[in-house]
N, C-alpha and C positions, 0 to 999 in steps of 0.2 A: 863276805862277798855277796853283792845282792844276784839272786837268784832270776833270771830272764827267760821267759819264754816266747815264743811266736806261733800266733795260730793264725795258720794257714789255710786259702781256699783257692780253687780254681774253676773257670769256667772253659770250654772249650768246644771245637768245633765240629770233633763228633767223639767217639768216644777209644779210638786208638790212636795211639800216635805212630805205630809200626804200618798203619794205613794213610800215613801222611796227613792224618788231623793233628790241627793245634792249639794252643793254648791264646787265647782272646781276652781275659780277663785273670789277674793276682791279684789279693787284698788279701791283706796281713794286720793282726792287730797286736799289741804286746802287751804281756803281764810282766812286772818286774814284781817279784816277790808274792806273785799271786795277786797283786793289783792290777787293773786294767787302766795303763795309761792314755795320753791322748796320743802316743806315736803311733802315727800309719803309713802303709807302706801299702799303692792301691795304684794301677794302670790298667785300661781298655789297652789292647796289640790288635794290631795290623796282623793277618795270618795269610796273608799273601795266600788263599784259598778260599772255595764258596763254602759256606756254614752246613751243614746240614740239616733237612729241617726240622728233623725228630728235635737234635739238639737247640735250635732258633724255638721251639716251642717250649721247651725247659727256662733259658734264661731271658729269650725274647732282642738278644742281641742280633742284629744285620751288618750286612755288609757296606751297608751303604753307611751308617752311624761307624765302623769301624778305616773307615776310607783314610781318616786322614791323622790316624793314631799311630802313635810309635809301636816300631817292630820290638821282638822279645831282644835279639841284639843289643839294641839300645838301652836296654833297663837293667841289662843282666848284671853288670857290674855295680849297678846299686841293690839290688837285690841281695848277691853273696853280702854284700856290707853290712847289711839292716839286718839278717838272719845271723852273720858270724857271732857265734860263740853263743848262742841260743839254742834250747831243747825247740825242736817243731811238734805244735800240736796240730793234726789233721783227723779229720773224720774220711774211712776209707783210704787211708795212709798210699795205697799204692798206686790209688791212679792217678792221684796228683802226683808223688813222686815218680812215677812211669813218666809223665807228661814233660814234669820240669826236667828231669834229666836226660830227656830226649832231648827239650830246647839247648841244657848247656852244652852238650855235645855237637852240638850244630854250628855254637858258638865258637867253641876250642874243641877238639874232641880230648885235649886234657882234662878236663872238667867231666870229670866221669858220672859222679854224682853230688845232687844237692849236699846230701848230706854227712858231703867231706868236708862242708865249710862253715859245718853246724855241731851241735852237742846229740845229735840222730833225733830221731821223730817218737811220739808218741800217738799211736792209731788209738782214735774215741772208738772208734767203731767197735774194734775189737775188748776196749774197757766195758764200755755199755753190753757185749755178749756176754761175757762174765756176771758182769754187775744185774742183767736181765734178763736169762738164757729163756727161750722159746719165746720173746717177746718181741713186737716192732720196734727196729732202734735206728731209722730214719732218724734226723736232724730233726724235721718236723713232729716225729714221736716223741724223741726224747724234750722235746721243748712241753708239750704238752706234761709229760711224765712229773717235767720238775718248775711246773706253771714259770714258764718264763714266756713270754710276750713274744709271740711271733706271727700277727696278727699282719705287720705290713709285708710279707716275707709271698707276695704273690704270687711271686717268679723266683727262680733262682737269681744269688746274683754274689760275685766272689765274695765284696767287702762286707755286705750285710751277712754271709753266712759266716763269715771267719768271726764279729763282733757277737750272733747269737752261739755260737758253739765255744767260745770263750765264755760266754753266762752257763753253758751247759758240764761244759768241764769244771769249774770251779764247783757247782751244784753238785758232780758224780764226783767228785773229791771232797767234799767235806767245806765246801765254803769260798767265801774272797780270801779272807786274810786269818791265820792263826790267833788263836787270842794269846795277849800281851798284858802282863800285867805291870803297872806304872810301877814306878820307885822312885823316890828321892836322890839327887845326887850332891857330891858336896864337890867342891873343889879340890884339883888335887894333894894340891901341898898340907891337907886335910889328913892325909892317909886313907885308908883301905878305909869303904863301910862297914861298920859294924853289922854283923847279922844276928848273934848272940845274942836273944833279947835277955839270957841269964846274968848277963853282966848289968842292966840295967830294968830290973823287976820292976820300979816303981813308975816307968815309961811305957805305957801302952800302945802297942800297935793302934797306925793308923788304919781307918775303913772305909777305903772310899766307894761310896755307893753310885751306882748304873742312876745316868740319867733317863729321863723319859725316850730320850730317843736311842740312846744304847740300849734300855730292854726293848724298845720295839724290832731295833735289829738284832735282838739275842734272839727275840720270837719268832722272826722269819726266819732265821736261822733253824731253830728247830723243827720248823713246820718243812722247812728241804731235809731235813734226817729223816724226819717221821716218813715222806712220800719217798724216800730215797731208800728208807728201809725198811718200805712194807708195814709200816704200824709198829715198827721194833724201835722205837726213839726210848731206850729208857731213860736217858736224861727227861726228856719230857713226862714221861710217865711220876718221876721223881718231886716233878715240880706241879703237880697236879693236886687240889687239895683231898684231903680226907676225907669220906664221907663218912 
């Protein structure tokens, strides 16, 4: 069963929602199996409220550009759709979930929370403490930490932060995808593969060798362990030559 997540962002129009601030911007992007596909799940809302301005300096959203956008109402029912049955990954897990669950309750107050209609949430924020205790673990930090490109990232803004913290979580976990090693298949009226190479000594394993462009992404690969763990990359240390 292929494995799905969603990484989640929000923007908003100040910073409680128990103060009747709202939620103005979702952008969602998914990993199915630790790949980052093209599905996205992205709306400006209507917050039937003025912004605040500390907030409007953060994301640079107004109310005049939000005038003629759909309200959270209106989205909510594709929203639970695009996340069911997905882990959510957010950075700062509870103020977005503080936010959105304040929205679904407004909607049904049945809809208690987000993440009764999900696989629950996984907070970066709190990985990244572990993973770099006493150190800055901003969004912006952590991009820096694991040279990932966040150069256009001027302003806050949901869809581009949910797509760079997806490059960041992948990076604070070990990578995009698992390595997989190829095999042969036969058909099945074939029977079982043989794996036993004792049955057939005089048959040599095959070897198949890393293309040019496989070791250049085995080496960027490494180069996110080595900065991820502090110069402890011993795979890289391994492949270094002899002097």
């Amino acid at each position: 069963m292929a494995s799905r997540q969603i990484v989640l962002d929000t923007e908003t129009t100040g910073l409680d929602p128990a103060q009747g601030h709202r939620i103005i911007e979702i952008g969602c992007v998914e990993l199915l199996n630790r790949r980052l596909t093209s599905n996205r799940f992205h709306y400006y809302l209507q917050p039937d409220r003025e912004i605040d301005a500390g907030a409007s300096a953060v994301h640079g959203i107004t109310n005049t550009f939000l005038a003629d956008k759909p309200r959270f109402p209106d989205i909510a029912q594709e929203l639970l759709s695009f996340v069911a049955d997905a882990e959510l990954i957010i950075h700062n897990a509870a103020f977005d979930l503080g936010f959105l669950d304040h929205e679904l309750r407004r909607c049904d107050p049945q809809w208690a929370s987000l993440e009764d209609f999900c696989r629950g949430a996984l907070d970066t924020l709190h990985l990244a403490r572990r993973l770099h205790p006493g150190q800055r673990n901003t969004l912006d930090a952590l991009c820096k930490r694991y040279s990932i490109d966040n150069t256009q990232r001027t302003l806050h803004g949901a869809l581009l932060d949910a797509e760079l913290l997806a490059d960041v979580y992948l990076a604070m976990t070990g990578g995009q995808v698992a390595l997989i090693l190829e095999t042969e298949t036969r058909p099945v009226e074939q029977g079982p593969v043989q794996t036993d190479v004792r049955d057939k000594p005089d048959q040599p394993l095959p070897v198949r060798r890393a293309n040019a462009e496989e070791q250049a992404a085995h080496q960027r690969y490494l180069e996110l362990l080595e900065k991820s763990s502090g110069g402890q990359c011993l795979w890289k240390r391994l492949e270094e030559p002899n002097e």
